[in-house]
Structure formats: structure tokens, C-alpha cells
SEMAR-959009 format. One line per 2 residues: for each residue x, y, z of N, C-alpha, C. Coordinates in steps of 0.02 Angstrom, whole numbers, plus 50000, padded with zeros to 5 digits. Layout:
N
X,Y,Z,X,Y,Z,X,Y,Z  ...;
% end
This chain:
311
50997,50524,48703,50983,50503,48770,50946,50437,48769  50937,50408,48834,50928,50316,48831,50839,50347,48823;
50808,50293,48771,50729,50292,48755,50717,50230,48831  50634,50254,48838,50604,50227,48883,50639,50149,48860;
50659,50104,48906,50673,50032,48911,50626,49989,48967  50639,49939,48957,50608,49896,48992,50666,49874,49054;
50728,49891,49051,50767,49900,49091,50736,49911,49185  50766,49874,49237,50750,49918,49287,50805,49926,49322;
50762,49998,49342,50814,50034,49367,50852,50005,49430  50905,50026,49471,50938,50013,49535,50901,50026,49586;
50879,49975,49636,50873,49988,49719,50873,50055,49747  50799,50084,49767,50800,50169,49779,50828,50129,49860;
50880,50167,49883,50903,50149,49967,50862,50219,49985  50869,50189,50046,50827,50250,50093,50843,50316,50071;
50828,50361,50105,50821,50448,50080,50891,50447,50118  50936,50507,50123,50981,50526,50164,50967,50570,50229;
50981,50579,50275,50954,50599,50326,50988,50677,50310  50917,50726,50318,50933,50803,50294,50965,50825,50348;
51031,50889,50353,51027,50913,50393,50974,50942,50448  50966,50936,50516,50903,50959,50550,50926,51038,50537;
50876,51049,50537,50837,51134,50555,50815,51152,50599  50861,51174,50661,50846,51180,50711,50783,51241,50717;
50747,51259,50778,50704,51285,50771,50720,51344,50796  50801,51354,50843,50816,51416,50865,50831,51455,50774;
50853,51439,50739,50838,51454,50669,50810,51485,50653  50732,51494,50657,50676,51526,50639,50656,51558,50687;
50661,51638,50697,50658,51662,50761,50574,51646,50784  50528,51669,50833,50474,51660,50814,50432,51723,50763;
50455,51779,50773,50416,51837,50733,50450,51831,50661  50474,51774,50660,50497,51768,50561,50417,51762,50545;
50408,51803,50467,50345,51809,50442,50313,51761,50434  50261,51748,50413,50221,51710,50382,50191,51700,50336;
50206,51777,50290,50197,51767,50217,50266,51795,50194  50301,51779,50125,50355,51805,50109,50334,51843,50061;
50336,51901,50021,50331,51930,49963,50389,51934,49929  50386,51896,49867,50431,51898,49802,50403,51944,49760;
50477,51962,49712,50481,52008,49688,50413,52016,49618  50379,52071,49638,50333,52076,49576,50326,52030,49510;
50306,52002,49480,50325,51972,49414,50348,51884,49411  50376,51877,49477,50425,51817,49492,50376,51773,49522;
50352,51707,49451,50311,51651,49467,50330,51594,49477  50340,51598,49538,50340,51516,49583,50321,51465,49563;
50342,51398,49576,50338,51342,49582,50350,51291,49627  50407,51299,49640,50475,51273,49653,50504,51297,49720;
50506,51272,49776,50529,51274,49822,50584,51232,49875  50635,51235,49889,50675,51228,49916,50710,51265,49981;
50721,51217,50040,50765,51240,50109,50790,51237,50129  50856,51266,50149,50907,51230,50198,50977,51291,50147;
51021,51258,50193,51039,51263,50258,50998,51317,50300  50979,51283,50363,50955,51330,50397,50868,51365,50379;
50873,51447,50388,50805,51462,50343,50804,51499,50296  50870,51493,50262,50858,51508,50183,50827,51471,50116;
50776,51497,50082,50722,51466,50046,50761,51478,49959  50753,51442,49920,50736,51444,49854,50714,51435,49813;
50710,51483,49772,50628,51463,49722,50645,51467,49677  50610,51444,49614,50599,51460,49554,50571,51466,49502;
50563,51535,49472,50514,51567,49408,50484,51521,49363  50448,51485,49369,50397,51477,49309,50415,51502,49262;
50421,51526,49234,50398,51572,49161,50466,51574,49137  50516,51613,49171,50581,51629,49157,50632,51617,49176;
50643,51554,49235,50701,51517,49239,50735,51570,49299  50715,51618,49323,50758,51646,49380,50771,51607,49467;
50810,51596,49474,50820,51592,49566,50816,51636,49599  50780,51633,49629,50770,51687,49708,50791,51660,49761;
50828,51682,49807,50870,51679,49865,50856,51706,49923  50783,51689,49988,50743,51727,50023,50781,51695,50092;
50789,51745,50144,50811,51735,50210,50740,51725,50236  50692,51676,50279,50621,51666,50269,50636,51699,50358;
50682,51698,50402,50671,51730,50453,50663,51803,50441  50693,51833,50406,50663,51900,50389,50599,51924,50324;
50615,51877,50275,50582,51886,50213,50629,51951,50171  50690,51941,50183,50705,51993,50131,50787,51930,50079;
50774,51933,50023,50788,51910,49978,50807,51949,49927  50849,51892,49851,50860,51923,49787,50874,51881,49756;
50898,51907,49683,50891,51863,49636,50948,51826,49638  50985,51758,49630,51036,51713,49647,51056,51721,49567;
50993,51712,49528,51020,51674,49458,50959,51711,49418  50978,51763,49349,50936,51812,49331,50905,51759,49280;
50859,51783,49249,50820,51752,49199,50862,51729,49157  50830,51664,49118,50859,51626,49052,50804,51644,49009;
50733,51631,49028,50674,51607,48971,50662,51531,48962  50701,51485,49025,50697,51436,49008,50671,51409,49093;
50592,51412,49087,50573,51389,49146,50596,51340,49210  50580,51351,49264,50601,51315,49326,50549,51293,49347;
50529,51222,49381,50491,51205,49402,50518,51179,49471  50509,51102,49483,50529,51076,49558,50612,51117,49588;
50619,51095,49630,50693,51114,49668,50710,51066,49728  50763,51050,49733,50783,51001,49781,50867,51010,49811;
50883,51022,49853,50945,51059,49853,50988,50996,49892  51045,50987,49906,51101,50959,49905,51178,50969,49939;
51191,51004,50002,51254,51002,50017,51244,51110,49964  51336,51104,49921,51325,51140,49889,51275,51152,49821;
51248,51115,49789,51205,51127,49739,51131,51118,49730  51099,51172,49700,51029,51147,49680,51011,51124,49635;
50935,51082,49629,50932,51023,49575,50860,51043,49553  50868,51050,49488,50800,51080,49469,50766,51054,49408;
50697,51059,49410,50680,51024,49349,50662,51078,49290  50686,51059,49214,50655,51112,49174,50593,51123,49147;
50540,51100,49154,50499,51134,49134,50474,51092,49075  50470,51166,49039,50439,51129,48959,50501,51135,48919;
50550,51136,48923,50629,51119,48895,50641,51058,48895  50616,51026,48959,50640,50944,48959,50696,50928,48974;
50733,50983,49011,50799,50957,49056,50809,50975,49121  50866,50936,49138,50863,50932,49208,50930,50977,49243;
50923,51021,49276,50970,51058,49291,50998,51068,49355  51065,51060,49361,51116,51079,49440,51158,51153,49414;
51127,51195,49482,51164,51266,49503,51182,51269,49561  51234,51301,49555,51283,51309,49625,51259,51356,49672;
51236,51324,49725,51191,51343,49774,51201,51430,49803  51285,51443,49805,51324,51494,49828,51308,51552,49768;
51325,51532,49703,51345,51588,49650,51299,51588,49596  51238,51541,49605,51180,51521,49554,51192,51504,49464;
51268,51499,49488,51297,51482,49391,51258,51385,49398  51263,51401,49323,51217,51334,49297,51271,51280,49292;
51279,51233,49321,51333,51183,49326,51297,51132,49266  51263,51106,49255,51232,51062,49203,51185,51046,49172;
51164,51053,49134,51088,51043,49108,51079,50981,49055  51046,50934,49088,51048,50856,49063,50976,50871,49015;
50978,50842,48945,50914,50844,48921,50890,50772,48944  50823,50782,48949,50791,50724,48971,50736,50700,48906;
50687,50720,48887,50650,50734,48833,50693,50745,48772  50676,50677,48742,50723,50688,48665,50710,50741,48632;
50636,50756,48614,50622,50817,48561,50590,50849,48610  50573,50919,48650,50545,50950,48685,50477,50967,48639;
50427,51000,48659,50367,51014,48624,50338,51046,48684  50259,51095,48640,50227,51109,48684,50213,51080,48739;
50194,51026,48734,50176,50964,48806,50213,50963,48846  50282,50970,48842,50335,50925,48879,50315,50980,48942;
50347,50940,49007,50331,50978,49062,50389,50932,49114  50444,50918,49127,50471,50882,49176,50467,50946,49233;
50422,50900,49283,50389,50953,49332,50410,50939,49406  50419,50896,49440,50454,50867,49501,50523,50849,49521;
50525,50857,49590,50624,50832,49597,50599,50783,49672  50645,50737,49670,50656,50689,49721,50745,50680,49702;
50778,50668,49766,50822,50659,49791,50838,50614,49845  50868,50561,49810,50904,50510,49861,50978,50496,49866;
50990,50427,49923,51073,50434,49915,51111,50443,49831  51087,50404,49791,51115,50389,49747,51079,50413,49678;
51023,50442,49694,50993,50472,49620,50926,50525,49645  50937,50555,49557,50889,50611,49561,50829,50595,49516;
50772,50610,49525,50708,50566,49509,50665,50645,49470  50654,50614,49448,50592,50679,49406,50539,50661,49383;
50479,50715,49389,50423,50675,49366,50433,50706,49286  50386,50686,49242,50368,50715,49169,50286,50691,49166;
50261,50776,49184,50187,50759,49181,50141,50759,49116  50162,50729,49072,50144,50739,49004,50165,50672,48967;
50193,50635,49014,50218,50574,49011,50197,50511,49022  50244,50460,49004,50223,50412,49043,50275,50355,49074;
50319,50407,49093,50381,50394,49123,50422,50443,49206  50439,50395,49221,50491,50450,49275,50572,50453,49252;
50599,50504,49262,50662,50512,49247,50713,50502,49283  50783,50426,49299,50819,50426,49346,50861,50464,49331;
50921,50500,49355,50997,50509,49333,51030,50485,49419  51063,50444,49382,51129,50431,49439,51149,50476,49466;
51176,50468,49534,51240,50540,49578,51284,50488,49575  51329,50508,49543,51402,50464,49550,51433,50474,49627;
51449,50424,49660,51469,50424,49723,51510,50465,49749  51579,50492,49690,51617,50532,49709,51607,50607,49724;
51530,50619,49698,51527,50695,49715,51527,50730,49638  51539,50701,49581,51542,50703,49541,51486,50731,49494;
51471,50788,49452,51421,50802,49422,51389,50734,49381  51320,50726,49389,51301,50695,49340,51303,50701,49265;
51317,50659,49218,51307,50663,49148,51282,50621,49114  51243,50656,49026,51221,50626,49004,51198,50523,49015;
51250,50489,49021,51254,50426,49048,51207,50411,49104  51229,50456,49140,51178,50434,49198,51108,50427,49203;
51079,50478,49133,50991,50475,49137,50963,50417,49119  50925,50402,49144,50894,50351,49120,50795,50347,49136;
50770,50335,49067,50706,50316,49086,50659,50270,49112  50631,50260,49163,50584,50241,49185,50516,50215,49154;
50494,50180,49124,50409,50193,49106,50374,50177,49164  50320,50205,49176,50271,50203,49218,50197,50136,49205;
50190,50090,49237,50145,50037,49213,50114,50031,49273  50066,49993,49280,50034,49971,49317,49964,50012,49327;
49941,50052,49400,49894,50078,49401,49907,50153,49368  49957,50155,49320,49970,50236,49314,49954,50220,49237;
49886,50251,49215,49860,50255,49163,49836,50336,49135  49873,50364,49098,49891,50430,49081,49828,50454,49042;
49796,50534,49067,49759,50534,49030,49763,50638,49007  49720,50655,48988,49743,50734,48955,49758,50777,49019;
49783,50825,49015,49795,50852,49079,49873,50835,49117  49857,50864,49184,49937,50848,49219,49926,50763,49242;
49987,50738,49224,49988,50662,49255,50007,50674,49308  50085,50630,49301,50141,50638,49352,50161,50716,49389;
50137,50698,49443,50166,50764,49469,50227,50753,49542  50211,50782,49584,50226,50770,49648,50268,50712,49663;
50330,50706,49682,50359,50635,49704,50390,50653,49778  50420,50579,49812,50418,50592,49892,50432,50516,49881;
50488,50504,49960,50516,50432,49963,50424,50418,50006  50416,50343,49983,50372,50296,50040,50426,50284,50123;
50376,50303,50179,50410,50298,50242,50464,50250,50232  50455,50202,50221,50528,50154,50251,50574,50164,50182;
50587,50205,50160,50629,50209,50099,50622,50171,50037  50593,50127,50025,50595,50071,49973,50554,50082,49914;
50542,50125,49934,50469,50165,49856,50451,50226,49849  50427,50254,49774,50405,50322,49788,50356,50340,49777;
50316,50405,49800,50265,50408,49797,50265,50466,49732  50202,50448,49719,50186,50509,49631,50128,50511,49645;
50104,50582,49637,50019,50609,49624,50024,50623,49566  49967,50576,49545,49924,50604,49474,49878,50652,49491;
49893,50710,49466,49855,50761,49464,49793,50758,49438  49778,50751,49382,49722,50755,49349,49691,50695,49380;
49695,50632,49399,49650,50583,49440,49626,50604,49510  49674,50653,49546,49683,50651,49596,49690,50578,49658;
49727,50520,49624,49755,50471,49648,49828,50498,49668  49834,50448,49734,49920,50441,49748,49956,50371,49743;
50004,50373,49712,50025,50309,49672,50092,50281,49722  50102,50208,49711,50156,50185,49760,50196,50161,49719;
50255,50185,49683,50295,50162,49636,50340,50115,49639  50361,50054,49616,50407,50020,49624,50467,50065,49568;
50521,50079,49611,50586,50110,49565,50613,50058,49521  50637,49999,49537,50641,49930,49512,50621,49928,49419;
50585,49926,49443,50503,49918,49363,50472,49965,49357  50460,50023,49389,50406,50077,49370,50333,50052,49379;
50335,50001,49404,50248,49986,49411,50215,50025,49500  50160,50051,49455,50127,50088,49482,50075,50057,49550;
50068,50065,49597,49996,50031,49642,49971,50090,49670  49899,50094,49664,49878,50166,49723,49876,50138,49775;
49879,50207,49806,49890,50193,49871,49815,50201,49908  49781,50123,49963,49736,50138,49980,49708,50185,50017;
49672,50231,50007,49660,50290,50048,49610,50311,50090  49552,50238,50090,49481,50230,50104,49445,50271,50057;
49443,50261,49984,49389,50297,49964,49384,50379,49947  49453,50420,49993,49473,50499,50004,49520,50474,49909;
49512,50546,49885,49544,50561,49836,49579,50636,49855  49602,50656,49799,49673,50724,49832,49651,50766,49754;
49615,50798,49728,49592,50815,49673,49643,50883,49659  49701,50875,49606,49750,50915,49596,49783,50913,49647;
49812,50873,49647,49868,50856,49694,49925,50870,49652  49977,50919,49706,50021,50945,49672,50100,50904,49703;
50133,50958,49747,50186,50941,49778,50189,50892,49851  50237,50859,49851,50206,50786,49903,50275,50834,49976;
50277,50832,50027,50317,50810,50074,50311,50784,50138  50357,50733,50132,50336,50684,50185,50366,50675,50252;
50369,50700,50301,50378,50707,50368,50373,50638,50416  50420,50591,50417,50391,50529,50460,50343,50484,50415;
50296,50474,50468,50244,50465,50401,50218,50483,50382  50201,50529,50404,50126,50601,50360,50168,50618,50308;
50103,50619,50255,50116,50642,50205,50083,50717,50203  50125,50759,50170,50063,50838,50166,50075,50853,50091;
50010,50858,50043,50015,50843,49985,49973,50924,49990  49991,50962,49928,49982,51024,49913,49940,51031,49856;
49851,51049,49863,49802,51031,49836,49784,51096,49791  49823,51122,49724,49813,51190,49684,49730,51227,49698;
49696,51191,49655,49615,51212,49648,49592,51207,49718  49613,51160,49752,49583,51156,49832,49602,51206,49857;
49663,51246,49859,49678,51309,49896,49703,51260,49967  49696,51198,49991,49731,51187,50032,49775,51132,50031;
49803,51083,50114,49845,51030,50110,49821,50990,50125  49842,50908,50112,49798,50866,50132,49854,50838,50180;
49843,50814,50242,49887,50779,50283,49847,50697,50295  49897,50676,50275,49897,50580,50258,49932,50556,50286;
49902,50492,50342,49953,50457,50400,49948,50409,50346  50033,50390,50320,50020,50324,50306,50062,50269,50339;
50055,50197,50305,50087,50151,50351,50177,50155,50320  50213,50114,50335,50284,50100,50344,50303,50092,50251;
50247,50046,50215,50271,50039,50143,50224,50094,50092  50174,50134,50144,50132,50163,50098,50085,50123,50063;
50049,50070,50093,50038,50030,50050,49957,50042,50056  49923,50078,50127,49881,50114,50157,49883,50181,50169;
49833,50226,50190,49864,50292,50204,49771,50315,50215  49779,50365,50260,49709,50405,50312,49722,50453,50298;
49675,50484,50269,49690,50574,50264,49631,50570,50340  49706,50618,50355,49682,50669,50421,49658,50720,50454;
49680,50764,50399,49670,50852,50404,49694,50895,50342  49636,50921,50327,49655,50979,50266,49659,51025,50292;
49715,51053,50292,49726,51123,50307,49722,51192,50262  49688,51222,50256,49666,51274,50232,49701,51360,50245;
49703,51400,50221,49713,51465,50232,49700,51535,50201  49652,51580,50216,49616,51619,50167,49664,51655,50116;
49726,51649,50121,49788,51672,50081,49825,51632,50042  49793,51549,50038,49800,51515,49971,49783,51528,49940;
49831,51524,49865,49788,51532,49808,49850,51491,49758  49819,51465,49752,49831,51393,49707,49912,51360,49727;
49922,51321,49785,49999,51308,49829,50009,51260,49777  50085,51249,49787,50116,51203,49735,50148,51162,49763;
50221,51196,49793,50266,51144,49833,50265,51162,49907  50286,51116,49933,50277,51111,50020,50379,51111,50033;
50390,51126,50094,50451,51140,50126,50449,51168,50177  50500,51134,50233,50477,51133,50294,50536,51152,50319;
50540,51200,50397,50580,51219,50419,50556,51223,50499  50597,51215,50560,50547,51225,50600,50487,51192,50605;
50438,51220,50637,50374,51203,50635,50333,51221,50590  50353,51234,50537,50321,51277,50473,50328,51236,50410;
50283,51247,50370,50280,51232,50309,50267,51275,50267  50305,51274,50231,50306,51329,50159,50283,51333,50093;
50230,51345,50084,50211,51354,50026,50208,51401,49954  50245,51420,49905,50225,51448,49847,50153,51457,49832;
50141,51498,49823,50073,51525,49811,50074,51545,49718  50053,51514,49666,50062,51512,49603,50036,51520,49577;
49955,51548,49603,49904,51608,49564,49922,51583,49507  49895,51523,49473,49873,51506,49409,49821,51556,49374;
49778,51563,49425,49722,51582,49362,49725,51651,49355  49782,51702,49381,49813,51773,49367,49846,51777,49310;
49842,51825,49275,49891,51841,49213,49953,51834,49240  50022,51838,49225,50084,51822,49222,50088,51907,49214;
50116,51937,49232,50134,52012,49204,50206,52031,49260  50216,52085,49236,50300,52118,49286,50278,52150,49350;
50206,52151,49358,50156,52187,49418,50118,52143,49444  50129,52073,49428,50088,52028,49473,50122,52016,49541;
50081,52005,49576,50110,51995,49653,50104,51934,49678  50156,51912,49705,50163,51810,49725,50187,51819,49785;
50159,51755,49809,50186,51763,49899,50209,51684,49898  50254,51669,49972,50236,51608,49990,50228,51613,50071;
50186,51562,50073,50142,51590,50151,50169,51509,50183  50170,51521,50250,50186,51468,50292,50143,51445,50364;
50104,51367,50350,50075,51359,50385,50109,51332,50443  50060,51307,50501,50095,51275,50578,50061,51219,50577;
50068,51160,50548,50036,51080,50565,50009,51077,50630  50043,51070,50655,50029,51073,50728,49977,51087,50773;
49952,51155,50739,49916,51200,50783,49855,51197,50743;
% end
């Protein structure tokens, strides 16, 4: 696979405009917490069409397949042993990141068979962690929080699975100075399409990436930091960044290039416990609940609970 280059990458064009989610969709007495199946550790969240949710296992690489107006769900795609982290879905397919494998994987949204698994990470190792998904017209973006790189792969225009060819690395320069712990986490287009955004976790900075070059700028925030900042989604211009150890969200007005940004409101809920990714449906936002600091066992219990911005 191509080693980090000095290469830059292609022109991120704007995001694609998601199907809407209408709100007759979500009846109003759809729950507000979902319960997954015993054992089954979240990360990874994904929505659409409509209010069907997908997630995926931490630990063991399974898809879960939850109707979130009812909360009753199953398994799409049974265990591998080969962890799931981000999710980003697509028309028919989902796009997922691996984990500590170091590849990048598309499953067929309908029948959860594994359509491709791109290695990204030449030699995988304990460290490796490709932990985030972003999706635009023309490419799929990953973070690697152990890194000091982002990961492009091309979408070939025709609809066409991506391959090997298409990956390509990124290095990360500028204000993104890597240190022990999670780096790169969280990615999300900047409002007017032209940049992306990455939380360093362990700084708790939010970074304004040029795709171009990989050079890094934070983003000014007055002084507010986002301490474990996890999963980014960005609504207009608010940003709602998903704060693990905080137990809550941070909501950030920023400007048109991201080049500024006001945290506004942390939203909180006595039924966080350590949120990861954000996903929105309706008036709701969805969170994985990923009970880090719980043992992993076949009797642990995981939820994902859904807040109302709004209100």
C-alpha cells in the first residue's frame, strides 16, 4: 500500500446532500434509549434510510441492525474478531473503519456480507487503531489515532468498489502534533465544504484540516477546549462533538470555513456513560453509550440513548 507521501491529495468538494429524514419517520413515542444485545460493544454509529440505525462491536466486528422507532433489532453481520469502529453508510453500502486491524471495510447494507476490506496500516500492531469515517462526493476519509496521518481512498465515480489503488495517505502537519494516547479521532466536513474537521482527543483541541496538504490549524474556540473529544457531527453549522470522560456533548457554532467556533451548550444526560458517535434523525441525536471503564463480558449491558438539541 502507498507509504505516507508528501503528495496532496484531491479537492475535498462539498459533502453530498443526505437523504432528509423526515420527522413523520420517527413516531413521537419511538424510545429514547435503545438496548443492544448483552455483550455487543458499540462504537460506531450510523442512520438512514429513514430510522434504521447501525452499529458496530468493538471487540468483535458484529453489525447490529436496530429499527430506533421501535428499538427492536438484530444481528446484520455475526462476529469476525476483527473489530468495528466508525460507520458511515452510503445509498446501498456501509463503510467502516477497522479498528486495530488497520483496514478499511464496505458491507452490503441489505445482507451485511463484507464487500471489501482495504488494508490501510502496512504492519498492524498493538497501537494501530483506524478509528473514524467521513464521507464525501468522491472519497472516504479515516482517522488513525495512533498516527500521524489521515487515510484517503477514492469512490470511483462509477459506483464502483474501491481498491487497493485508491488508498492513499495523508500525513498530518501543522498544528497536529501527536502525543501518547488517542490522537486523531472524530472527523466531519468544515460548513462550507472545503475542509475537515479532526479532534485530538488526548489535547482535547479541534483541528481545521487542509485535505490538499494535511496541514493542520486549530480551530479558534476562545480559550474553550473539548477534553476527549470523540465523534464530531455537524448540522449546518453547529458542530456537536461527543465528550467520552465528560459523559456529555459539546455544541459549537462555528463560522462558514471553521476557522472560529463558540461553544454553546453542553448537553448532558444522567444515562451517559462514556458517548462516542453522534447520529441524527429527526430531532434526535443518537448516541452509543461505550462504558469504557466496564469489563467487556457476554452480560454487559450497552445502550444508545437519544438526546433533543432543541429542547
Amino acid at each position: 500500500m502507498p507509504e505516507p507521501s508528501e503528495m496532496p491529495a484531491e479537492p475535498l468538494p462539498a459533502p453530498p446532500a443526505s437523504p432528509p429524514t423526515r420527522l413523520a419517520d420517527l413516531p413521537a413515542n419511538a424510545p429514547d434509549l435503545v438496548k443492544l444485545p448483552n455483550g455487543f460493544a458499540p462504537e460506531g454509529l450510523a442512520i438512514g434510510p429513514g430510522p434504521t440505525g447501525y452499529l458496530g462491536d468493538r471487540a468483535n466486528g458484529a453489525i447490529y441492525r436496530v429499527d430506533l422507532a421501535t428499538g427492536r433489532g438484530m444481528v446484520l453481520s455475526p462476529p469476525t474478531g476483527r473489530g468495528v469502529q466508525g460507520l458511515k453508510l452510503n445509498r446501498d453500502r456501509l463503510y467502516a473503519a477497522g479498528a486495530d486491524t488497520g483496514d478499511a471495510r464496505v458491507y452490503d447494507l441489505g445482507t451485511g456480507r463484507l464487500l471489501v476490506s482495504l488494508p490501510l496500516v502496512k504492519q498492524p500492531n498493538k497501537d494501530t487503531m483506524v478509528n473514524d469515517v467521513l464521507l464525501t462526493e468522491d472519497a472516504w476519509w479515516l482517522t488513525e489515532s495512533h498516527g500521524n496521518v489521515l487515510y484517503r481512498v477514492g469512490l470511483p465515480p462509477d459506483g464502483a468498489l474501491p481498491t487497493q489503488r485508491d488508498v492513499r495517505a495523508v500525513p498530518l502537519t501543522g498544528d497536529f502534533h501527536p502525543r501518547p494516547g488517542t490522537n486523531a479521532n472524530g472527523i466531519a466536513p468544515t460548513p462550507d465544504g472545503k475542509g475537515l474537521l479532526v479532534m485530538q482527543s488526548n489535547t482535547g483541541r479541534l483541528l481545521r484540516v487542509d485535505p490538499d496538504t494535511g496541514r493542520a490549524t486549530g480551530v479558534d474556540l476562545g480559550g474553550a477546549t473539548l477534553p476527549d473529544g470523540d465523534g464530531l457531527l455537524l448540522e449546518g453549522q453547529t458542530l456537536y462533538v461527543a465528550l467520552n470522560d465528560g459523559n456529555a456533548v459539546a455544541a459549537i457554532q462555528l463560522d462558514a470555513t471553521a476557522g472560529k467556533g463558540r461553544l454553546t451548550r453542553r448537553i448532558t444526560d444522567p444515562r451517559f456513560d462514556k458517548p462516542t458517535t453522534l447520529a441524527a434523525v429527526g430531532d434526535r441525536i443518537y448516541l452509543p453509550q461505550a462504558r469504557f471503564d466496564a469489563p467487556t463480558t457476554p452480560a454487559t449491558a450497552y445502550t444508545v440513548i437519544a438526546v433533543r438539541p432543541a429542547k
